[in-house]
C-alpha positions as CSV (number, residue, x, y, z in Angstrom):
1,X,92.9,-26.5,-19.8
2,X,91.7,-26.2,-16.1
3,X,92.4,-22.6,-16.1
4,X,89.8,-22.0,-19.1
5,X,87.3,-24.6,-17.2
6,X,87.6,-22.6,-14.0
7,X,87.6,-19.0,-16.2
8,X,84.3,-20.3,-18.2
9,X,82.7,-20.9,-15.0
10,X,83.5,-18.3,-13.1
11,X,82.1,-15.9,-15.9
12,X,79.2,-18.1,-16.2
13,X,78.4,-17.6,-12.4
14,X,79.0,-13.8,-12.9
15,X,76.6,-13.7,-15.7
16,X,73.9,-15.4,-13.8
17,X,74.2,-13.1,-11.0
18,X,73.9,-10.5,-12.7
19,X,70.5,-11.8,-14.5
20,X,69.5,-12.5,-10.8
21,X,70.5,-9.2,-9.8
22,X,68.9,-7.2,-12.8
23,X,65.1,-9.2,-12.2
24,X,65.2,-8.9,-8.6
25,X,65.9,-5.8,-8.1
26,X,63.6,-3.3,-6.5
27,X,61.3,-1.7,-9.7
28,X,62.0,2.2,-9.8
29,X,58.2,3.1,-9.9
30,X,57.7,5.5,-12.7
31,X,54.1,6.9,-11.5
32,X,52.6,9.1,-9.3
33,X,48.6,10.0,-8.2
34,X,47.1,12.4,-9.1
35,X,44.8,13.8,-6.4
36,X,41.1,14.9,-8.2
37,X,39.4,17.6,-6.3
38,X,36.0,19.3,-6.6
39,X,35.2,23.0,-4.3
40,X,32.9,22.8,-1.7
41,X,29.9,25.4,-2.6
42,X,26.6,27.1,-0.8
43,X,23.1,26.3,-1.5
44,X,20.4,24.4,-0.7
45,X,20.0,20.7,0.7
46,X,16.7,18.7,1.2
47,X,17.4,15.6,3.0
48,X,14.5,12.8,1.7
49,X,13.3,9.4,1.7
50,X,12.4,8.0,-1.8
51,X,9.7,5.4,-2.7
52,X,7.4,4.7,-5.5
53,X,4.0,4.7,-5.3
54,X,1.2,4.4,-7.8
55,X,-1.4,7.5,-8.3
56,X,-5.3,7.2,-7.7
57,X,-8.7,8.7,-7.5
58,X,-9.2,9.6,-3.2
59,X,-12.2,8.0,-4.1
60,X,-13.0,5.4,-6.8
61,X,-16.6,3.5,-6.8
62,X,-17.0,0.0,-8.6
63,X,-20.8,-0.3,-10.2
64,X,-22.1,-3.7,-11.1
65,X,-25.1,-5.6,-11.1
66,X,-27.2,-7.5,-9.0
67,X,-28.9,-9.1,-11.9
68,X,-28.0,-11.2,-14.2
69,X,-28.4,-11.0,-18.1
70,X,-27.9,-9.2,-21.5
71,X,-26.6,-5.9,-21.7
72,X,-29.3,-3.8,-24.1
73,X,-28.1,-0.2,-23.9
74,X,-24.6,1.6,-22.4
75,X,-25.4,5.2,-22.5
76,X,-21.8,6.1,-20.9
77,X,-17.8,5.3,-22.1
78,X,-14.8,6.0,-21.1
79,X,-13.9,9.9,-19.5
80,X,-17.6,10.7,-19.7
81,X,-18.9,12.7,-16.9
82,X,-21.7,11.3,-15.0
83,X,-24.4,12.7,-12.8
84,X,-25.4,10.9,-9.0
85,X,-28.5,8.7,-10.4
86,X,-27.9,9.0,-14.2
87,X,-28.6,5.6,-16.0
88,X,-25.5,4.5,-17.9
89,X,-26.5,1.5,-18.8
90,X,-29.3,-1.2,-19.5
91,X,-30.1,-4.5,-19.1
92,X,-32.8,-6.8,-20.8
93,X,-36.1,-6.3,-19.0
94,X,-38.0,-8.8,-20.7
95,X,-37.9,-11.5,-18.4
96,X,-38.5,-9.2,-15.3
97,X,-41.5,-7.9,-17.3
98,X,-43.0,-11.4,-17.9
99,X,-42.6,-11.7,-14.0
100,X,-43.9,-8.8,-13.4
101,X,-47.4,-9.4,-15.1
102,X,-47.3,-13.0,-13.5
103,X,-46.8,-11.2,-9.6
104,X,-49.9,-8.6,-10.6
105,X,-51.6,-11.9,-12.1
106,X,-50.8,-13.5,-8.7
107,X,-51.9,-10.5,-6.4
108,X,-55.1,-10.4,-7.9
109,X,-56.1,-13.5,-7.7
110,X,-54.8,-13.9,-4.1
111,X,-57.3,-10.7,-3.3
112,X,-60.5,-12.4,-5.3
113,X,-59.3,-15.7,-2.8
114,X,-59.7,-13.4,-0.2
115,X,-62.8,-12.2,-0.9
116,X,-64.5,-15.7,-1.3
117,X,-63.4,-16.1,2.1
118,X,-65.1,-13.6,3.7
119,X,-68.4,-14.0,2.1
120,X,-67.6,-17.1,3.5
121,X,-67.4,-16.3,6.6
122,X,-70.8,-14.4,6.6
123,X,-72.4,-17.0,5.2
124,X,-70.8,-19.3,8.3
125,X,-72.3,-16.5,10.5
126,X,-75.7,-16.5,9.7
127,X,-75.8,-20.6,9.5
128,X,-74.9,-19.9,12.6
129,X,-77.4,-17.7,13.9
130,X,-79.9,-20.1,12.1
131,X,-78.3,-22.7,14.5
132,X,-78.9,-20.6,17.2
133,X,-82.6,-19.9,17.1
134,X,-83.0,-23.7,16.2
135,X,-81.3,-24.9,19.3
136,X,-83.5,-22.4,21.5
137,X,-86.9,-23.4,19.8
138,X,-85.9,-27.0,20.8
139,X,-84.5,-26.4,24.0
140,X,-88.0,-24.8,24.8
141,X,-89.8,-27.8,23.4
142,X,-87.9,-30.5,25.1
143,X,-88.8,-28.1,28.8
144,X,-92.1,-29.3,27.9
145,X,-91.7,-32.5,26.4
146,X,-92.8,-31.9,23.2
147,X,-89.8,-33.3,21.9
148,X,-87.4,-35.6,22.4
149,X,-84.1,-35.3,24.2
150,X,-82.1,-36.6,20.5
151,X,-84.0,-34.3,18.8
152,X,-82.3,-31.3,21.4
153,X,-78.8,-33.2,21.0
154,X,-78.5,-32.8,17.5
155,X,-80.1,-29.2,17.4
156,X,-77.3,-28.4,20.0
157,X,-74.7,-30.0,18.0
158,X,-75.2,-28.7,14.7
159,X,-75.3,-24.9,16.8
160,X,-71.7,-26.2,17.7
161,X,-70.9,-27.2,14.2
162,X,-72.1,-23.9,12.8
163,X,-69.5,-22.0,15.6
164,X,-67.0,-24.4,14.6
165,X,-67.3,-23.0,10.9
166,X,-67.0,-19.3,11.8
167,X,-64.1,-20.4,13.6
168,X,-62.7,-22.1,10.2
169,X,-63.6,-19.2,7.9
170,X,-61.3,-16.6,9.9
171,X,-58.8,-19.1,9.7
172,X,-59.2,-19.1,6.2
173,X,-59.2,-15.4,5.6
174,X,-55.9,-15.5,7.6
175,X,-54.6,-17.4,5.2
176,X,-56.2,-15.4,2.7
177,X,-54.4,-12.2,3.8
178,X,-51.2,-14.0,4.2
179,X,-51.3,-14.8,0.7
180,X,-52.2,-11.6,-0.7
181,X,-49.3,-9.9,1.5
182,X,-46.6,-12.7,-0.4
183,X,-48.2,-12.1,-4.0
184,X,-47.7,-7.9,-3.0
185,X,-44.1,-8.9,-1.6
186,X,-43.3,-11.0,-4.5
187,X,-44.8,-8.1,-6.8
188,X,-42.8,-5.5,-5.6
189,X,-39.3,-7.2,-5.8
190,X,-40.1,-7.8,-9.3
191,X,-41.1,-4.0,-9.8
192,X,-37.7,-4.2,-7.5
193,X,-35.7,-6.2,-9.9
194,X,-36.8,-4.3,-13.0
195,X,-35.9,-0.6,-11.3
196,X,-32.2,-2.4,-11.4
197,X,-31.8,-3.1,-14.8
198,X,-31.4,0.3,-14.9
199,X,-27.6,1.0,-13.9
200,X,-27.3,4.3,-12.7
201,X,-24.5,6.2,-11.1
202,X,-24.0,6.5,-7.4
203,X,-21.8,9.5,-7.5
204,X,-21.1,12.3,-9.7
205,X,-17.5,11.7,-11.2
206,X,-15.9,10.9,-14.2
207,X,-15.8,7.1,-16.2
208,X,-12.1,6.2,-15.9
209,X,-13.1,1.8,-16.6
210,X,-15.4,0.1,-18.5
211,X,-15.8,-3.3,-18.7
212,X,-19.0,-4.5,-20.9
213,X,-20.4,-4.0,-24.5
214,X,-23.6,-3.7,-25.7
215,X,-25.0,-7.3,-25.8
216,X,-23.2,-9.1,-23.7
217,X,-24.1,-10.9,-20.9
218,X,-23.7,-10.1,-17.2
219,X,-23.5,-13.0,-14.3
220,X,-24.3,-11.8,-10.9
221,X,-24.3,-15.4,-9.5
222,X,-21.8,-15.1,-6.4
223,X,-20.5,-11.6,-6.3
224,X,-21.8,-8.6,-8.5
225,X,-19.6,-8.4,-11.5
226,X,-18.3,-4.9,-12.3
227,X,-19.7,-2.6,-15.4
228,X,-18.0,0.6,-14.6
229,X,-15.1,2.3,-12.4
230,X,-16.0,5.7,-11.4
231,X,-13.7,8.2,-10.1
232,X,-15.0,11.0,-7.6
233,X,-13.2,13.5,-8.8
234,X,-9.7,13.9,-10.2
235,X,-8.6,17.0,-9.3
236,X,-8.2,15.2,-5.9
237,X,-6.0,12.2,-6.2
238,X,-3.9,10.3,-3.6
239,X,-0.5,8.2,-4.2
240,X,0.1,4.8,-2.0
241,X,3.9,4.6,-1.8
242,X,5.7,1.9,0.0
243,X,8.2,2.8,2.5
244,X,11.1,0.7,4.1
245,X,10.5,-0.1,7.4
246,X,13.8,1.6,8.1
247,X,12.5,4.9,6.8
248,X,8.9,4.3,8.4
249,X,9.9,6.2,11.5
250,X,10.9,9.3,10.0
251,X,7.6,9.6,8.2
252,X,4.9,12.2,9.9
253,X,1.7,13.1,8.6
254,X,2.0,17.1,7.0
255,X,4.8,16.4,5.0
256,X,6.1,18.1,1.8
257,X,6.6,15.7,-1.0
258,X,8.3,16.0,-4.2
259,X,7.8,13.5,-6.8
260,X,7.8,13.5,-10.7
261,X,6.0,11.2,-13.5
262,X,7.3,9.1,-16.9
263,X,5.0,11.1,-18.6
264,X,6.2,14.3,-17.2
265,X,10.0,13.6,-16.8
266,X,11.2,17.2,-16.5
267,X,8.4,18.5,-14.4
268,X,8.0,18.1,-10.4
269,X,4.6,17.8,-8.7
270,X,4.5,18.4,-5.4
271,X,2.1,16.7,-2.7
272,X,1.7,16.3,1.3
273,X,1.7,13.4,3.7
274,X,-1.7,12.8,4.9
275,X,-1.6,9.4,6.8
276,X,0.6,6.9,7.6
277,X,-0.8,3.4,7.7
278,X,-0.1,1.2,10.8
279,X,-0.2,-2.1,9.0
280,X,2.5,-3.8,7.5
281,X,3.5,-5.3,4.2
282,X,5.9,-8.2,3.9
283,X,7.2,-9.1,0.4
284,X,10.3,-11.4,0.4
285,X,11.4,-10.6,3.4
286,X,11.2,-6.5,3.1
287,X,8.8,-4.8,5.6
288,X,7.0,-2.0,4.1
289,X,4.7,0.5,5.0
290,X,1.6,2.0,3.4
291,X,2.1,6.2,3.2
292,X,-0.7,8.3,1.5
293,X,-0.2,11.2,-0.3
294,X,-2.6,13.9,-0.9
295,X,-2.0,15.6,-4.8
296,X,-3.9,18.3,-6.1
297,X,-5.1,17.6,-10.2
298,X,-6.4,20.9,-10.9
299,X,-4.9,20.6,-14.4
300,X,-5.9,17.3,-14.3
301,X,-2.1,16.4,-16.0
302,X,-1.9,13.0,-13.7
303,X,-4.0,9.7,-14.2
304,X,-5.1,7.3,-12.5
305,X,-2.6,4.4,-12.1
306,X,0.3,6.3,-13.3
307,X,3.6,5.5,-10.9
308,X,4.7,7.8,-9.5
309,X,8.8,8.6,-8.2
310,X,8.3,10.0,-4.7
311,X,10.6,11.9,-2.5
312,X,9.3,13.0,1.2
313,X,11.1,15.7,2.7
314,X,12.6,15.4,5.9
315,X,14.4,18.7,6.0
316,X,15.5,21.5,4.3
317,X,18.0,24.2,4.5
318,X,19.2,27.0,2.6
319,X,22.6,28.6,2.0
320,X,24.4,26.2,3.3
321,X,28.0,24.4,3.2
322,X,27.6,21.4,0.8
323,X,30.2,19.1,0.1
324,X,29.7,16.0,-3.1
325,X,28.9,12.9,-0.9
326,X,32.3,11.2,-3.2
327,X,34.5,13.3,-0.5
328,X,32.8,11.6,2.3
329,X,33.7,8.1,0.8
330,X,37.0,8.9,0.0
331,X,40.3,7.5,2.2
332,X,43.8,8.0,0.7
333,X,45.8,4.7,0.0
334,X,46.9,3.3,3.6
335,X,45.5,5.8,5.2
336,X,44.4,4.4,8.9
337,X,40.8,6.1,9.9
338,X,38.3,5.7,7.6
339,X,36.0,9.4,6.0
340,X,34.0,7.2,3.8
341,X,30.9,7.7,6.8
342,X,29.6,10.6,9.0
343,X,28.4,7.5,11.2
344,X,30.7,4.9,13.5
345,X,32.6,2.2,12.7
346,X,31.3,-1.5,12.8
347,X,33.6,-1.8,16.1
348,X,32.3,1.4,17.8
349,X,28.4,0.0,17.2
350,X,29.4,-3.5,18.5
351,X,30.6,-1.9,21.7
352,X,27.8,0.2,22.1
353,X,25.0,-3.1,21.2
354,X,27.4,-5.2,23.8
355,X,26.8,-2.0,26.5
356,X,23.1,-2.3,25.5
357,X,22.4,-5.4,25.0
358,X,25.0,-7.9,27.3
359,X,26.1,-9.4,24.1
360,X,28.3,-12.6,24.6
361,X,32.0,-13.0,23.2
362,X,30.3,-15.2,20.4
363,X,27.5,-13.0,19.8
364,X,29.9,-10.1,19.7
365,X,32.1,-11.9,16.8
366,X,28.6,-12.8,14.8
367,X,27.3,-9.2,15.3
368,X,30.5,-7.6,14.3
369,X,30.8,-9.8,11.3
370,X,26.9,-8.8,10.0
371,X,27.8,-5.4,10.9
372,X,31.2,-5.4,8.7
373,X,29.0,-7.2,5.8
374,X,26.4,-4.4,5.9
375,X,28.5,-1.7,5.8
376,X,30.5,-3.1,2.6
377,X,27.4,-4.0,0.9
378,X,26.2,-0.4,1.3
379,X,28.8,1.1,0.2
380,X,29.2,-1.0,-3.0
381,X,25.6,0.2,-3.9
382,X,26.5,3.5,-3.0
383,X,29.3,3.1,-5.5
384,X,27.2,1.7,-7.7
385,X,23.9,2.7,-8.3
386,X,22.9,6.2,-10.2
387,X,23.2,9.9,-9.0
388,X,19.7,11.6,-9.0
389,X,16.1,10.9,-9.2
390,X,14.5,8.8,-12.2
391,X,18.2,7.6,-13.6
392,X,18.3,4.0,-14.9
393,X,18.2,1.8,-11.6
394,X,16.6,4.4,-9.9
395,X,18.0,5.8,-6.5
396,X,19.8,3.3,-3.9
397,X,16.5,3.3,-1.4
398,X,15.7,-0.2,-2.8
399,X,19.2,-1.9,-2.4
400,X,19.4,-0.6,1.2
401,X,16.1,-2.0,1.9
402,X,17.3,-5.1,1.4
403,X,20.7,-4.9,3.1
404,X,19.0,-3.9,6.3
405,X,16.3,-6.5,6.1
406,X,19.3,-8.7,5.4
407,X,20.8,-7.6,8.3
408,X,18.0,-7.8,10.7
409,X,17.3,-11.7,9.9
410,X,21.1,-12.2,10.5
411,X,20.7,-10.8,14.1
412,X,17.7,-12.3,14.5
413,X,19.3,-15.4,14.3
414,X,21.8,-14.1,16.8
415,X,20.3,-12.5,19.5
416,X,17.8,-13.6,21.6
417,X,14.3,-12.2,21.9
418,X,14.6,-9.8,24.7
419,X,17.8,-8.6,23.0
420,X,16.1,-7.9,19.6
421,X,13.2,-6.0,21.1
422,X,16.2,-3.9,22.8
423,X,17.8,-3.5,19.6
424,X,14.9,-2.3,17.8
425,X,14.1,-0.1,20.2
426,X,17.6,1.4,20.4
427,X,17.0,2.0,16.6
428,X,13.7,4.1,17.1
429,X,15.2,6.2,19.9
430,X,17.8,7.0,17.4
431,X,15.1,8.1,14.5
432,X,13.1,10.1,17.1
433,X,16.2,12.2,17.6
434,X,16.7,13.2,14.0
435,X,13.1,13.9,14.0
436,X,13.1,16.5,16.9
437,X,16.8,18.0,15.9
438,X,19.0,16.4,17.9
439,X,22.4,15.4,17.5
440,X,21.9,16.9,13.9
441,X,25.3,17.0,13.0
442,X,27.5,13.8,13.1
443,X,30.9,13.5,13.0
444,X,33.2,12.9,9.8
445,X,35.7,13.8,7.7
446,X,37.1,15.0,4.0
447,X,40.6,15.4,2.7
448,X,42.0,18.2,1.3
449,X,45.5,19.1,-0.5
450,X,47.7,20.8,1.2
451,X,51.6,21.3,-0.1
452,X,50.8,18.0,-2.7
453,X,49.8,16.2,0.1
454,X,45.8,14.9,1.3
455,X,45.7,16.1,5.3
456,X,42.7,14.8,7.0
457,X,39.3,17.9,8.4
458,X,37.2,16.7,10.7
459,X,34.0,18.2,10.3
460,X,30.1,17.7,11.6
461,X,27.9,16.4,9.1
462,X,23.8,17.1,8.6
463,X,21.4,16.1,5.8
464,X,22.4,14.9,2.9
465,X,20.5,14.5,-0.5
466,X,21.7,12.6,-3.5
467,X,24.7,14.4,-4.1
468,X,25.6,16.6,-1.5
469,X,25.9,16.7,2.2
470,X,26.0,19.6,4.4
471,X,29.2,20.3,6.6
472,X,30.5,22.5,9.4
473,X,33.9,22.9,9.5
474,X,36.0,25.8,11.0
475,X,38.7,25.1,8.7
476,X,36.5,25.1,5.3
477,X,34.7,27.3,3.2
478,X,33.1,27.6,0.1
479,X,35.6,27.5,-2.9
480,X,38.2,25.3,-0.8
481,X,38.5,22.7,-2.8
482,X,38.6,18.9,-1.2
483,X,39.9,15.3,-2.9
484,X,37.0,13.2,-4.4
485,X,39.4,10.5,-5.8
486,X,43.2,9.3,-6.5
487,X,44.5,8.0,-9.5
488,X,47.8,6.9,-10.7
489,X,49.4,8.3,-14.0
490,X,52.1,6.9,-15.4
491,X,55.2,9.8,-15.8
């Protein structure tokens, strides 16, 4: 009976050991990865910076009113073509009429004033000169006391009185003159007034706005209100795109642009960069930058306040190596240096800022976290976002914006004042150098397969567009074919 105990268990420990053995056991992995691979090629690469930007007239005047009231006659609409001086609408002149007759009634009546005062005044003369000879017939008397010395006092006062009243009649006329030149004043801003109910056109151009009917009324109590948006002339027009601060420095007045249209989807319109505007635009936290661009309409296919997708060239070369940026990003599973960038890594900037700067051991662990953070959240939108101009989402320009004004508060917060001016400074230093040409190629690196297996190329990288990046690489050519992605398949 012990025997079959001891038997039972001893099976029953076998049997468990073996069920621990069998789900224990090191998995035989039944797949592999399959390497995907795409050839390098020649061709042509323009490096750009995209923005968006909304299309306009160079020159776009606003007509309104200085007068207030009804709006009798419009004798211009929408896309009419107007002449410098042409009267394109009218208001009600009634009222200015009514004032008019009451400033000619006015003037008239200020110049009969006028003339009462001057026969006034000769009539003050000659009292006057009556005065005069009174005063010496008395005065000649009295020497020979024929009369007395109160009868020479009030002949000499009333010759005083008589001067006095010349004195008073000028005055008079004065005022007289004064009044006439207000009544001619007030007449000819009433002539004034009724010249502007006639609204003409200050330039020749084309109606693109209108923004009153016939019979309604106009208030021009504060500001003039605005009948009519006239464009210049479309054939030249201008586009205001926004641009990252980031970008900012590469932008130089001559540029070629690229851009396209909604309406136009499949067709590219091509422009140049005629000023770059100093002052800055801050929307939730994202410095911009105001960049005009000259367009020629000549087939007048672009309107006013269409928006425009705009890419400004930096540089462009022909015939060259290209390689899909996916190559770049790729980095076999456990592999130890990283090809996803053609820049350093987040360590090798943290030294270099800690060189530049004198950064702290605490600010070095801050700035080499907001460095690692940046660098992931690029990459995830590079990942993520669209190939190619006017996709859905558009291209990635708008999510770096962000990161990097993301990143500059972080370091803001970090570094101190004289540090930051450093660090921006270091940054411009670096854009002037891809302006001029220098240090065009950076280093990187692709994989390629080689016996089954991914073996690392270094190579120099340039510009890069959307899609493709140019490389210079002894080892490469066009047709070699280099690893994109991994995947595993099961057998």
């Amino acid at each position: 009976m012990n025997k079959t105990k001891l038997t039972k268990g001893l099976v029953f420990v076998v049997v468990v050991a073996v069920a621990l053995w069998w789900f224990m056991r090191p998995s035989q992995s039944d797949e592999h990865i399959v390497y995907h691979t795409q050839p390098l090629s020649l061709g042509k690469i323009e490096s750009t910076v995209n923005s968006s930007g909304t299309i306009s007239p160079v020159v776009t005047v606003l007509v309104g009113s200085e007068l207030s009231g009804l709006i009798s006659q419009l004798n211009a609409d929408f896309n009419d073509e107007v002449r410098s001086g042409q009267v394109i609408a009218r208001i009600d002149d009634r009222t200015i009429l009514s004032r008019l007759r009451q400033s000619e009634a006015d003037l008239a009546s200020s110049k009969a004033s006028l003339t009462q005062l001057n026969a006034a005044l000769k009539k003050a003369q000659t009292e006057a000169t009556l005065a005069q000879r009174e005063f010496n017939r008395t005065k000649e008397l009295r020497n020979k006391n024929l009369v007395s010395a109160s009868e020479l006092d009030i002949s000499e006062t009333s010759h005083e009185l008589a001067k006095v009243a010349i004195e008073t009649a000028k005055a008079a006329i004065l005022v007289g003159e004064a009044q006439v030149e207000q009544s001619q004043s007030s007449l000819e801003q009433t002539k004034l007034d009724l010249d502007r109910t006639y609204i003409r056109s200050p330039v020749d151009g084309v109606v693109i706005d209108r923004q009153v009917d016939t019979g309604q009324t106009v208030s021009a109590s504060l500001s003039a209100p605005t009948l009519f948006s006239i464009a210049q002339d479309l054939v030249k027009m201008q586009i205001e795109a926004d641009v990252d601060e980031a970008d900012i420095g590469r932008i130089a007045k001559d540029q070629k642009v690229n851009f396209t249209v909604d309406a136009f989807p499949e067709r590219q319109f091509r422009g140049v960069v005629s000023q770059v505007r100093k002052a800055a635009t801050v929307t939730n936290n994202v410095v911009t930058y105001k960049v005009i661009i000259s367009v020629q309409n000549e087939q007048l296919l672009l309107l006013p306040g269409m928006t425009a997708n705009v890419d400004v060239v930096l540089g462009e070369r022909e015939n060259v190596l290209r390689v899909p940026n996916s190559a770049l990003r790729f980095t076999p599973e456990g592999a130890t240096s990283s090809a996803t960038s053609a820049r350093s890594g987040p360590g090798d900037r943290v030294a270099q800022l800690t060189e530049q700067l004198g950064l702290s051991d605490l600010q070095q662990e801050q700035v080499e976290k907001v460095m690692q953070g940046m660098r992931e959240a690029m990459q995830a939108a590079r990942e993520s976002s669209p190939r190619g101009p006017g996709g859905p989402g558009g291209s990635p320009n708008d999510a770096m914006k962000k990161i990097r004004s993301k990143m500059n508060i972080e370091l803001q917060s970090i570094l101190t004042p004289e540090q930051m001016d450093t660090f921006k400074a270091s940054g411009q230093s670096r854009s002037a150098k891809r302006r001029s040409g220098d240090n065009d190629y950076q280093p990187g690196s692709v994989w390629v397969l080689r016996d089954g297996q991914p073996v690392k190329v270094e190579v120099g990288i340039g510009i890069a567009d959307l899609e493709y990046s140019e490389i210079r690489a002894r080892e490469l050519k066009e047709g070699d074919k280099v690893i994109v992605r991994a995947q595993k398949v099961a057998e």
